[in-house]
C-alpha positions as CSV (number, residue, x, y, z in Angstrom):
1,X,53.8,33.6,-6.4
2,X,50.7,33.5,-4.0
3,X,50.0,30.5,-2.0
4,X,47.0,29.5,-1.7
5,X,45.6,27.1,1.0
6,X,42.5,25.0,1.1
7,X,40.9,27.3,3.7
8,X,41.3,30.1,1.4
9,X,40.1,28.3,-1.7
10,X,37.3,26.9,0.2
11,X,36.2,30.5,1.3
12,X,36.1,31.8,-2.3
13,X,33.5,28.8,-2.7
14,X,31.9,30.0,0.1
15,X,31.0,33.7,-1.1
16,X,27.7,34.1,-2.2
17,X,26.9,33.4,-6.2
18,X,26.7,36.8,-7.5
19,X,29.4,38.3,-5.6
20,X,32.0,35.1,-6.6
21,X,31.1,36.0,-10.3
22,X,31.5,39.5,-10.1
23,X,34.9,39.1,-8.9
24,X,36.2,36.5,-11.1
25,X,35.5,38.6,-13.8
26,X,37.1,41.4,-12.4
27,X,40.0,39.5,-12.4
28,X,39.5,38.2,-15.8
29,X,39.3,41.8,-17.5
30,X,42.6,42.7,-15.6
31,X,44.5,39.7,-17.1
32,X,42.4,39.1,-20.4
33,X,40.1,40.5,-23.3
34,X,36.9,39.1,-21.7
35,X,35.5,38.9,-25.2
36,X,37.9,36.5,-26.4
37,X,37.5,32.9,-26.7
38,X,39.6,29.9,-27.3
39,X,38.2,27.3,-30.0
40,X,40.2,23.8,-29.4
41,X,39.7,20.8,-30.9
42,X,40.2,17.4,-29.5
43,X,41.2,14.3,-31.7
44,X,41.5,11.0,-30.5
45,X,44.3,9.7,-32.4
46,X,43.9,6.0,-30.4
47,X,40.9,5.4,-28.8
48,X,40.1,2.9,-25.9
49,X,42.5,-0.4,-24.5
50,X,43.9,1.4,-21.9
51,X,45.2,-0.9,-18.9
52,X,44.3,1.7,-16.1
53,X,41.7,1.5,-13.7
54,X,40.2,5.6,-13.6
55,X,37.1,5.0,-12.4
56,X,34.8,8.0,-15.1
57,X,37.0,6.4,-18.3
58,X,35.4,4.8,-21.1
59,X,38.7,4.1,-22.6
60,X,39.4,1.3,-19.9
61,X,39.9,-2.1,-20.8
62,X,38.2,-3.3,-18.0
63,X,35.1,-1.7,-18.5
64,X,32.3,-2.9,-21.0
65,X,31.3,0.6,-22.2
66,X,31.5,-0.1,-26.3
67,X,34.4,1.6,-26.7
68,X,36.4,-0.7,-29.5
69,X,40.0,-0.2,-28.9
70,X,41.7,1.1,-32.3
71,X,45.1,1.5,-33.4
72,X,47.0,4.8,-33.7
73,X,45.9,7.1,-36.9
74,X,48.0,7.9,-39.8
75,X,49.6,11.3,-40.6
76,X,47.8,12.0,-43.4
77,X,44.3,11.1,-41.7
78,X,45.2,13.4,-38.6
79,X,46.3,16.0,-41.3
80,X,42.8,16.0,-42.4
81,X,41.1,16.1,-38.9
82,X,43.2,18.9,-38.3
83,X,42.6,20.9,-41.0
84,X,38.9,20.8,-41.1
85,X,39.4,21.9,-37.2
86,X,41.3,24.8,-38.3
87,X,38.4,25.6,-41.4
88,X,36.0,25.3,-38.8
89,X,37.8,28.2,-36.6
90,X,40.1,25.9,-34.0
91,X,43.4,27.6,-33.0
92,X,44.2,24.5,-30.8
93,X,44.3,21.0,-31.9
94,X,45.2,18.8,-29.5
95,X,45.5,14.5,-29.8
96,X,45.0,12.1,-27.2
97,X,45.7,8.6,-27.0
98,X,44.7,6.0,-24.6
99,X,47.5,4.9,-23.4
100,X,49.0,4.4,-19.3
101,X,52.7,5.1,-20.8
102,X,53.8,5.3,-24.3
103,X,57.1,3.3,-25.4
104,X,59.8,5.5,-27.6
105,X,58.1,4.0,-30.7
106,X,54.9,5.6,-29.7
107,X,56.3,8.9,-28.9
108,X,58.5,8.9,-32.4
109,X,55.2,8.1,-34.3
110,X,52.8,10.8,-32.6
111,X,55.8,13.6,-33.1
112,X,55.5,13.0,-36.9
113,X,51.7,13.8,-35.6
114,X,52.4,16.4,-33.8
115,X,54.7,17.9,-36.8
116,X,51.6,17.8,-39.4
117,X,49.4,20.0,-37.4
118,X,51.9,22.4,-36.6
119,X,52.8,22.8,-40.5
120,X,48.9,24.2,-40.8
121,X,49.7,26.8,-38.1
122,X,47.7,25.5,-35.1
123,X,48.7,25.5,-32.1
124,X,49.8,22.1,-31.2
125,X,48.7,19.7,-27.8
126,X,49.0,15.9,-26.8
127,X,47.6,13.7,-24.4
128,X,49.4,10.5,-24.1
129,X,49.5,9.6,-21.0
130,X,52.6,9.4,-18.8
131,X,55.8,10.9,-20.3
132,X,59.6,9.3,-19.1
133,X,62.7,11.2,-19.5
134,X,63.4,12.7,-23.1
135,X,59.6,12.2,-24.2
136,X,58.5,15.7,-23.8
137,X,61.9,16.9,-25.9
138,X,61.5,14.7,-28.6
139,X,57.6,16.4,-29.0
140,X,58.5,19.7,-28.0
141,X,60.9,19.3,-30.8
142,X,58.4,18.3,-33.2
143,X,56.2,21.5,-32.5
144,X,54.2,20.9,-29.2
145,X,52.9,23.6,-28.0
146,X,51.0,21.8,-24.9
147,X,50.9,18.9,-23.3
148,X,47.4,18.0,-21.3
149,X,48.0,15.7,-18.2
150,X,45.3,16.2,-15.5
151,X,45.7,16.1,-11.9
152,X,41.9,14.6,-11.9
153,X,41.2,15.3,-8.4
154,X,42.4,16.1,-4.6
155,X,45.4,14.2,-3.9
156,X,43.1,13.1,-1.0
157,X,40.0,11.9,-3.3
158,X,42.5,10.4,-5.7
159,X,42.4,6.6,-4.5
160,X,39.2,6.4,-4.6
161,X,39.0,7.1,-8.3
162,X,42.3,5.7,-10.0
163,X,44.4,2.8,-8.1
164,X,46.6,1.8,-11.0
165,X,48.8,4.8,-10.8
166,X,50.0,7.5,-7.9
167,X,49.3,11.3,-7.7
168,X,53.2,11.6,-7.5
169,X,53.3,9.7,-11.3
170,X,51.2,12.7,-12.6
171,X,53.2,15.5,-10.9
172,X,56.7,13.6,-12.2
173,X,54.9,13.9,-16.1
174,X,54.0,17.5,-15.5
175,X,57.9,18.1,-14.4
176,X,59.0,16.1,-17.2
177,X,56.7,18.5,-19.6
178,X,58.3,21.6,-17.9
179,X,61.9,20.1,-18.0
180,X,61.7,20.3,-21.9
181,X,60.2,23.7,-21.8
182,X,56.9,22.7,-23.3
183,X,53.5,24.6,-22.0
184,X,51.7,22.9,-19.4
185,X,47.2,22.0,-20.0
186,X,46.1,20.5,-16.2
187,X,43.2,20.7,-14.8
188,X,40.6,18.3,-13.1
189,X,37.3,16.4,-13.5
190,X,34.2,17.4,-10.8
191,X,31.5,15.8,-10.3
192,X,33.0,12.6,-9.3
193,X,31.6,11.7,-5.8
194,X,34.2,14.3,-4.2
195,X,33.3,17.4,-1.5
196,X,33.4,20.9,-1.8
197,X,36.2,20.7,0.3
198,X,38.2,18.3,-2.0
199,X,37.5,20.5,-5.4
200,X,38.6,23.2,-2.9
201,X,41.6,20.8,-3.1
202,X,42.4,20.2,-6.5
203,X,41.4,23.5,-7.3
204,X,44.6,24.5,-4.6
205,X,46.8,21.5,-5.9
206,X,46.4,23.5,-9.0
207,X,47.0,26.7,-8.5
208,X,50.4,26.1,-6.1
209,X,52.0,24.2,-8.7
210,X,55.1,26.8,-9.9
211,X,54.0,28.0,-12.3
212,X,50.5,27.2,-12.4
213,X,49.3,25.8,-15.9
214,X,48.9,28.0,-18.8
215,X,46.0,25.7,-19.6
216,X,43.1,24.6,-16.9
217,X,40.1,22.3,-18.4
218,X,37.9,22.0,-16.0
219,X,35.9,18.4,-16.8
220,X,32.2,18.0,-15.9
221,X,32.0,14.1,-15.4
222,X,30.3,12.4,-18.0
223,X,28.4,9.6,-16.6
224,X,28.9,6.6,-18.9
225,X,27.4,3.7,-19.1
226,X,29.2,0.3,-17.5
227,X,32.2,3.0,-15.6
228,X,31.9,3.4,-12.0
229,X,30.5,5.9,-11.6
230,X,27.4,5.7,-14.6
231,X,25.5,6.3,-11.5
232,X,26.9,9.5,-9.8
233,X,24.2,12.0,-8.7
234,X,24.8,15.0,-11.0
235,X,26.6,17.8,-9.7
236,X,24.4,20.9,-8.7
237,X,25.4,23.9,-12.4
238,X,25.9,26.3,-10.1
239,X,28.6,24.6,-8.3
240,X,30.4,23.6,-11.2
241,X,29.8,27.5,-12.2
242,X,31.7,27.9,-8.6
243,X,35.1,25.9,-10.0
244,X,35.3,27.9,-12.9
245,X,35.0,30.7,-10.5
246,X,37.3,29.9,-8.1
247,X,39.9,28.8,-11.0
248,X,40.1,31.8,-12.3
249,X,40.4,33.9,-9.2
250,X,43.7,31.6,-7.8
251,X,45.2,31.4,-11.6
252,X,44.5,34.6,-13.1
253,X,46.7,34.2,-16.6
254,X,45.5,30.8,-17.1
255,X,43.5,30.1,-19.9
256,X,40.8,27.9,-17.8
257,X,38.6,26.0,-20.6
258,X,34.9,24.4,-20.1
259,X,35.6,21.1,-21.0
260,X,34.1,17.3,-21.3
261,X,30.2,17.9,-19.7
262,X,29.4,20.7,-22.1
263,X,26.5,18.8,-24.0
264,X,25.0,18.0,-20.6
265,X,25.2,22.0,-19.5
266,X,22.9,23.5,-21.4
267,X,23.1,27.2,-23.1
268,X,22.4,29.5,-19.7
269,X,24.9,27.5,-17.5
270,X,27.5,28.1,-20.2
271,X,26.9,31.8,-20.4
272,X,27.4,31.8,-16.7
273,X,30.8,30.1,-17.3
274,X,31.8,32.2,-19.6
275,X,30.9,35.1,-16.8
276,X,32.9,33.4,-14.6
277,X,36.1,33.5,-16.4
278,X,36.1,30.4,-18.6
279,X,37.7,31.9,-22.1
280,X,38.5,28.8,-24.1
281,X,35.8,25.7,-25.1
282,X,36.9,22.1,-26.8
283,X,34.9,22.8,-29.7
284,X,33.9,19.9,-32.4
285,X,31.4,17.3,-32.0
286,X,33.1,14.7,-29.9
287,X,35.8,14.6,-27.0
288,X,37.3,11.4,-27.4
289,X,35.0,8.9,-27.2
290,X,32.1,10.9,-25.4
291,X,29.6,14.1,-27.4
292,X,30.2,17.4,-27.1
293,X,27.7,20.4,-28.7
294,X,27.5,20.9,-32.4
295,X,30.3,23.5,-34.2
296,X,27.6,25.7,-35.7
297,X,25.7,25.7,-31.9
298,X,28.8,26.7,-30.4
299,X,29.4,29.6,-32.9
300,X,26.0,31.1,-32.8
301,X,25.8,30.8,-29.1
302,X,29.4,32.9,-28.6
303,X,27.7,34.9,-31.0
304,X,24.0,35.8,-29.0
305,X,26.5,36.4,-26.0
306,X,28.9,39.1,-27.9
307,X,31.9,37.4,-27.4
308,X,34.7,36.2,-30.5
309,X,36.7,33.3,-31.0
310,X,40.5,34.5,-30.6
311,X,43.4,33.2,-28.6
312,X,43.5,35.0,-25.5
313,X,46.6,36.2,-24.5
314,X,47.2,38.0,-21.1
315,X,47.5,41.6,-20.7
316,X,50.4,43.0,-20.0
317,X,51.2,42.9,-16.3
């Protein structure tokens, strides 16, 4: 497994535009079908409440963002959601829940969750926060496919975002996940306030974890109103162009997925993503609590660029 250090991830950053692009791709169409594209849907299965302190969250208690905190959804109502994903082309459909750690009851209630969706023949994904020991088996033995739990940023950066939890508490969650054999979604939110240095970082944090994530959503922050950071100066496209880039180029088998920012982006900085290696979207009209671009939008779009929904699977070695 290569090792990569800051310095070197940093460098990659540093190339100029057009040659970073052309070889990300490069090494895209060695590992993938660079026409291929993952649809996944996101569902929030129970919205808002949570107790923690991450400073780009809408789901926080703490802040007044007009989030109302609801209670988890029924089987049959996630059933639906889930099926109308998968009629609208999804091959993912994953559920998140705002919560900081869910008890055994929790976990019990969104495996019978879990178990629905995977009876329609999607592939399955939660969010839940973090996982103690025997979580991630009893879900895995429901059907999980995935489970997301993002590093957010540079262990470095991290205080400065979130104080109500450590970096080591997301690391232990992602061992737990690996422990019980289930596929690991991590990736990070830019944008935040942080340097090129520290997505350099994350971006490093990433790739050395063994094995890196099958999974890598990279987050553009969306600023909402009455969070921290409502106010932080937009980051520059093309540098946000740059992490998908540089994801792709340090975890070459990784589906890396444009995620939450994507209604912000616009059309041309998408196709550049997409050039850069990014082969899987969250696809519907809302990420959790914040927009995200129209189904139909989406589809035509993939479309005027000659590329297919699919699940991308890498090529043999």
């Amino acid at each position: 497994m290569t090792r990569w250090t800051i310095a070197q991830v940093e460098a990659l950053y540093a190339l100029p535009f057009a040659e970073l692009l052309h070889r990300a791709q490069a090494v895209h169409r060695e590992n993938f079908d660079p026409s291929l594209v993952e649809l996944a849907t996101l569902l929030s299965v129970k919205t808002g409440g949570c107790p923690e302190d991450c400073a780009y969250c809408p789901q926080a208690a703490r802040y007044d963002t007009g989030v109302e905190a609801t209670r988890l959804m029924e089987p049959h109502e996630v059933r639906t959601a889930a099926q109308r994903a998968k009629d609208a082309g999804a091959t993912r459909f994953c559920m998140g829940a705002a919560w900081r750690s869910p008890k055994d009851r929790d976990i019990e209630k969104v495996a019978e969750l879990v178990a629905e969706v995977k009876a329609l023949g999607l592939e399955t994904c939660a969010t839940l926060g973090m996982l103690d020991e025997g979580h991630a088996e009893t879900l895995q033995a429901a059907g999980l496919d995935y489970y997301n739990h993002n590093l957010d940023s540079a262990p470095e950066f991290y205080g400065e975002i979130i104080t109500t939890r450590d970096y080591q508490d997301r690391l232990d969650t992602l061992e737990h996940v690996r422990g019980a054999g289930v596929k690991v979604c991590c990736g990070g939110i830019v944008g935040m306030g942080e340097s090129r240095r520290q997505r350099a970082a994350l971006i490093a944090q990433l790739a050395n974890l063994d094995p890196y994530p099958e999974s890598v959503p990279i987050n553009h922050l969306v600023r909402v109103k009455g969070t921290p950071l409502a106010d932080e100066p937009p980051l520059d496209p093309f540098e946000f162009v740059r992490t998908i880039a540089v994801a792709r180029i340090t975890m070459p088998r990784a589906r890396v997925r444009l995620s939450a920012g994507r209604q912000q982006m616009g059309e041309a900085v998408q196709a550049l993503c997409f050039q850069a290696g990014a082969n899987s979207i969250f696809y519907g009209d809302k990420l959790l609590t914040t927009g995200n671009p129209d189904t139909a939008a989406d589809l035509e779009l993939l479309q005027r660029l000659g590329l297919k929904a699919g699940q991308p699977q890498p090529l043999p070695a």
